[in-house]
C-alpha positions, 0 to 999 in steps of 0.5 A: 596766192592760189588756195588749195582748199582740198586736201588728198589723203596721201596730202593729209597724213603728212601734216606737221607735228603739234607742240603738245606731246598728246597732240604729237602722239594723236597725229603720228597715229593718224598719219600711220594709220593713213599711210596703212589705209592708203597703201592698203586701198591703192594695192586693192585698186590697182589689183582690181584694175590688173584683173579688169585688164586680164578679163577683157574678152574680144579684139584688143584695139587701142580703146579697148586694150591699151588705153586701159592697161595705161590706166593702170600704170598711171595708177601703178607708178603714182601710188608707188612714187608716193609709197617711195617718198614717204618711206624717205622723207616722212619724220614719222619712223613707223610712217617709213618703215610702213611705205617701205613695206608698202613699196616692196607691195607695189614692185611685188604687183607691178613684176607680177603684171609685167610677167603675166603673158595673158597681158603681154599676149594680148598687147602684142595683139594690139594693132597699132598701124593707123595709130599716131606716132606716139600711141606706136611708141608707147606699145613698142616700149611696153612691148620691149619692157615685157620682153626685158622682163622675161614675159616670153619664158616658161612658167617656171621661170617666170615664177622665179624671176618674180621672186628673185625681182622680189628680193631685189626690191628688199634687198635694195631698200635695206641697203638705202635704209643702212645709209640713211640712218647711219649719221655719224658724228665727231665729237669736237672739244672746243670752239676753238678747234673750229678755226678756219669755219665761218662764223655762221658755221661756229655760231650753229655748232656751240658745245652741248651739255657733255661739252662736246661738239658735234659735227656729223656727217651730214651734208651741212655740216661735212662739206664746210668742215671738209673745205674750211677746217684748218686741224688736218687731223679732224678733217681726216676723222670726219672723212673716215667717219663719212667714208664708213658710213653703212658698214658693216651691215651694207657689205652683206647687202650689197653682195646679196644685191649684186648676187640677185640680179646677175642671177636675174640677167643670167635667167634672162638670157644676158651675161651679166646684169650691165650687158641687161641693164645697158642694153635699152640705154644710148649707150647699149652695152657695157664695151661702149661704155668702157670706151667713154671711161677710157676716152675721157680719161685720156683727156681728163689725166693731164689735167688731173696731173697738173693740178695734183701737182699743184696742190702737193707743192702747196701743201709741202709749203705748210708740211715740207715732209708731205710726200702726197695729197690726201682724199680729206686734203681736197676741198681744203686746198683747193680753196686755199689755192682758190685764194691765192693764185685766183684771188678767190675767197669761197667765203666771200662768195657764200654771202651771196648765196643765201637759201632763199635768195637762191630759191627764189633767185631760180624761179625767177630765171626758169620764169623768165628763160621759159616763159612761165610764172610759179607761185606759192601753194597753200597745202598740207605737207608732210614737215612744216619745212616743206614748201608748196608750189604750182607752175603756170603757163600763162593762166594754165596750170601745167604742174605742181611741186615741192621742196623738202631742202634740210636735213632731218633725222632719218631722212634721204640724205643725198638730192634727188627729184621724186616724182609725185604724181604723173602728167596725163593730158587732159587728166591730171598735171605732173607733181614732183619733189625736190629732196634736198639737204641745205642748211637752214641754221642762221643765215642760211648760206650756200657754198657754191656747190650746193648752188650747184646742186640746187639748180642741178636738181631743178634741172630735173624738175622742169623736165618733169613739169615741162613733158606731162602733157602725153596721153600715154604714161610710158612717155609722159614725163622723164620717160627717155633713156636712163643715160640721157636723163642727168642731160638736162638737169646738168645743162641747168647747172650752167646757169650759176657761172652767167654773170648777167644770171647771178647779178639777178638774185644773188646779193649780200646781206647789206642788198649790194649784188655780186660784184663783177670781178669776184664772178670773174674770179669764179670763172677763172678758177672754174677749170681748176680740178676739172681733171681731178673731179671728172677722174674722180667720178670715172672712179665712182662709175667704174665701180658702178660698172664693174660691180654688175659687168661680171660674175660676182663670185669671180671677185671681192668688193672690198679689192674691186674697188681698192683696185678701181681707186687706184686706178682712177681715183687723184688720191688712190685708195685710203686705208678704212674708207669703205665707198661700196656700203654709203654710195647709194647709186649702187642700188638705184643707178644699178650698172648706170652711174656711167650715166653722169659722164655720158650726159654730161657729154650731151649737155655740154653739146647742147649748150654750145646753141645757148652759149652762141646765142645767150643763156637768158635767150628766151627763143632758144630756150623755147625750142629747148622747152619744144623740142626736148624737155617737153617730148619726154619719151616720145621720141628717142633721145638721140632724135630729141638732141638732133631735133635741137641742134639739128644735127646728130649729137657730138662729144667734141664740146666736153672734149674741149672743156677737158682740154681747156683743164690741161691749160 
């Protein structure tokens, strides 16, 4: 095991709590007082280089120019992405509360750089005809990105641009804040109400000293409960209490969100803030993103159809007056259906999957698919759950991670990749961070969408590892269009239905491995919902869209998006449900939730190469590694996919998987 015996300030607040009370109190004042002393010397730096920048006199050339303004935005996005990472996952409150603030400091800079026409000028000065491919990629982005700033407008403007992006900033990091806080829980009267949760389930959630119960919504505890719960009625109180989450504090925030930044796109010479936000995107503008909504729509309802149709027959089996499904009805009969007409016991399947049989199950295939070899790392972290890691190439380092997988007060509470510290060739290797929230209670077992979402995320992660070898910033790293980003991270999640792949981790207590049929069970009721499912995300991208696609004073959110349940949601709109003030997209995604279904589309295309040659084909998996994750931005992603494939990319393969639903 390779030993880090260097510690980094950003490294050395987050060490882990003490068991005396004295010993805690003394740490989370260092810690406090270390995230203060980063933030405040990191914001000094990064000023001082701005300046720097600005002062530099004479011909601006590639050396003299371009390389030092990439310095400065390594510095800007590294200092600001650990700002954003302990603002979400540190344990200590006052350590969040300060990077946040800390955060609202860098974007403060980062919009007076970007708005500064003695930079932009002096970029566009830059003469990059002799330069290499990438180096003229890199000043075309930054030469767009000062554009789409509002760099080219006159002082005033500028200076209320700043403050309205300055809002923004606040405005969204409340709105996160809101919904990271706001856990609630349903308080059980007895065990025996838990009937139909697994044993390991039960076993962790034993009464407390008001002899209650608690069931929060938290991720470990919601979606078991959802999936197994045999009482209808608390399955209906959890998801209202999970549905509710964030209101009524975030309807204000979210209107003040939306509010700014169609102010911002307006200023900026756009209609709204989709047609601004769209406009560097695959997609390009709002029009072609309503015609994928309506196009996969079109292939997504008759399967949506069939399999609602399915499930109401099973439920009026049970309840012969049930007229509908219900939203807290989903998970549940979808396994009971699962059950019987597949032969498919989602219990049965969670003993093979324990967490860290899962963890160590992926290293293993993305070490063998690629070729690389992970290993432990002995570092300081900032909770003594978080695990270190480092990913070799051979015997060259090419990147560092972490993993932060189980819930905790006050912590982000979706799964997500951070990025830690950007990859510069020749100058410093790539971090990121996994921030999940998997149980960790007993034996640790996963349901399979949690596998899922697992690999999902590590999708992101070598992406990230894998393309941090650029000189220039703009391009190292996930640094390609917003709406190909979820393309490979999507891709990975195919990974989990291989039986040859799962046969390599995922074994029972006992040791015995998956069984072939139980695998082949899963895969026949795979397709089950997928009309349902993608419906259901067309509903969440709808909102994402039509929320920023118009003048907010032109609608109210709470019947935009009544309206917009109806119209995609399976269930329609439930009555108390609020998804505008916990669906955390809004603020990050912005416009772009559209994204998902838009990757997906690309991922399903570029995994028809893998399937006609194998997932564990580790040359294919090369030229994936080669031709895509490794470029990050430095081609577009249309080039990237059509360098893959060797031809332009196509929406035939998802369009056949939707297809395949209706069956």
């Amino acid at each position: 095991m390779k030993k880090t015996v260097k510690l980094s300030l950003p490294l050395f607040f987050m060490m882990g709590c003490a068991s005396l009370s004295a010993e805690v109190a003394t740490e989370e004042n260092a810690a406090l007082e270390a995230i203060q002393a980063f933030c405040s010397s990191k914001l000094a730096e990064n000023r001082r280089l701005y300046n720097q920048l600005k002062a530099i006199e004479g011909e601006k050339t590639v050396s003299s120019f371009l390389e030092p303004y990439n310095q400065l935005e390594i510095k800007m996005t590294d200092a600001y992405a650990h700002a954003q990472l302990y603002g979400a996952t540190h344990p200590n409150t006052d350590v969040r509360s300060y990077a946040n603030n800390c955060v609202k400091e860098f974007v403060s800079l980062s919009n007076e750089i970007a708005l500064s026409q003695a930079v932009y000028n002096a970029l566009l000065a830059v003469d990059v005809s002799e330069a290499d491919d990438e180096t003229k990629r890199y000043h075309t982005i930054l030469v767009n990105r000062f554009k789409l700033s509002g760099v080219d407008k006159d002082a005033e403007t500028r200076e209320t641009i700043k403050n309205i992006l300055k809002e923004i900033a606040e405005t969204g990091l409340q709105f996160d804040k809101n919904i990271r806080e706001d856990v609630k829980a349903l308080l059980v009267d007895s065990i025996e109400q838990l009937q139909g949760l697994p044993q390991d389930y039960i076993d962790s959630h034993q009464p407390g000293d008001d002899g209650k119960i608690r069931i929060t919504t938290q991720y470990t505890d919601y979606k078991p409960f959802m999936r197994y719960a045999e009482s209808d009625d608390l399955r209906k109180q959890l998801f209202l209490k999970y549905n509710q989450r964030g209101y009524p504090a975030n309807v204000t925030v979210l209107t003040q969100l939306i509010q700014k930044r169609h102010e911002l796109a307006q200023l900026l010479g756009y209609n709204n803030f989709a047609e601004y936000i769209t406009s560097d995107k695959m997609a390009g503008t709002p029009t072609r993103v309503t015609k994928l909504f309506n196009d996969v729509a079109q292939l997504a309802k008759p399967g949506k159809e069939k399999d609602y149709r399915k499930m109401l027959a099973f439920l009026q089996k049970t309840n012969s007056d049930a007229e509908k499904v219900n939203p807290w009805q989903d998970s549940y009969l979808e396994d009971k259906i699962k059950t019987t007409e597949f032969n498919l016991d989602s219990k049965q399947v969670r003993e093979y999957f324990s967490y860290p049989k899962v963890r160590d199950g992926l290293f293993e295939i993305v070490q063998d698919l690629f070729q690389v070899r992970i290993q432990p790392r002995e570092v300081a972290t900032w909770h003594e759950s978080v695990e270190a890691y480092e990913i070799y190439d051979g015997e060259k380092l090419i990147g560092r991670f972490f993993l932060d997988m189980h819930p905790r007060d006050g912590k982000y509470k979706h799964a997500a990749q951070f990025p830690y510290k950007t990859g510069i060739a020749d100058q410093q290797v790539p971090e990121a961070v996994l921030v999940c929230n998997f149980t960790k209670d007993g034996k640790a077992l996963m349901l399979h969408s949690q596998v899922r979402t697992f690999f999902h995320e590590f999708g992101h992660l070598i992406h990230t590892l894998f393309s941090g070898e650029h000189k220039w910033a703009g391009i190292s790293g996930i640094k390609t269009e917003r709406d190909f980003v979820e393309a490979p991270s999507q891709m990975l999640e195919e990974w989990i239905w291989d039986k040859e792949v799962l046969q390599t981790f995922a074994t029972n207590e006992q040791g015995e491995v998956i069984p072939d049929t139980l695998v082949a069970k899963m895969n026949q009721a795979r397709s089950f919902k997928l009309g349902m499912d993608t419906m259901q995300q067309l509903y969440y991208g709808a909102l994402s869209l039509n929320l920023y696609n118009q003048n907010p004073a032109d609608y109210n959110i709470a019947q935009l998006n009544q309206t917009l349940a109806n119209e995609y949601s399976p269930y329609g709109y439930t009555e108390g449900t609020h998804l505008y003030t916990w669906f955390g997209h809004l603020n990050g995604y912005s416009a772009m939730y559209y994204t998902y279904q838009w990757s997906k589309a690309i991922a399903a295309d570029m995994l028809t190469k893998f399937k006609a040659e194998g997932l564990t084909n580790t040359q294919v998996a090369a030229e994936y590694r080669e031709k895509v994750l490794s470029q990050g931005g430095a081609k577009p992603a249309a080039r990237l996919v059509q360098d893959f494939l060797g031809r332009e990319y196509s929406f035939e393969a998802y369009a056949n998987q939707l297809n395949a639903s209706q069956n």
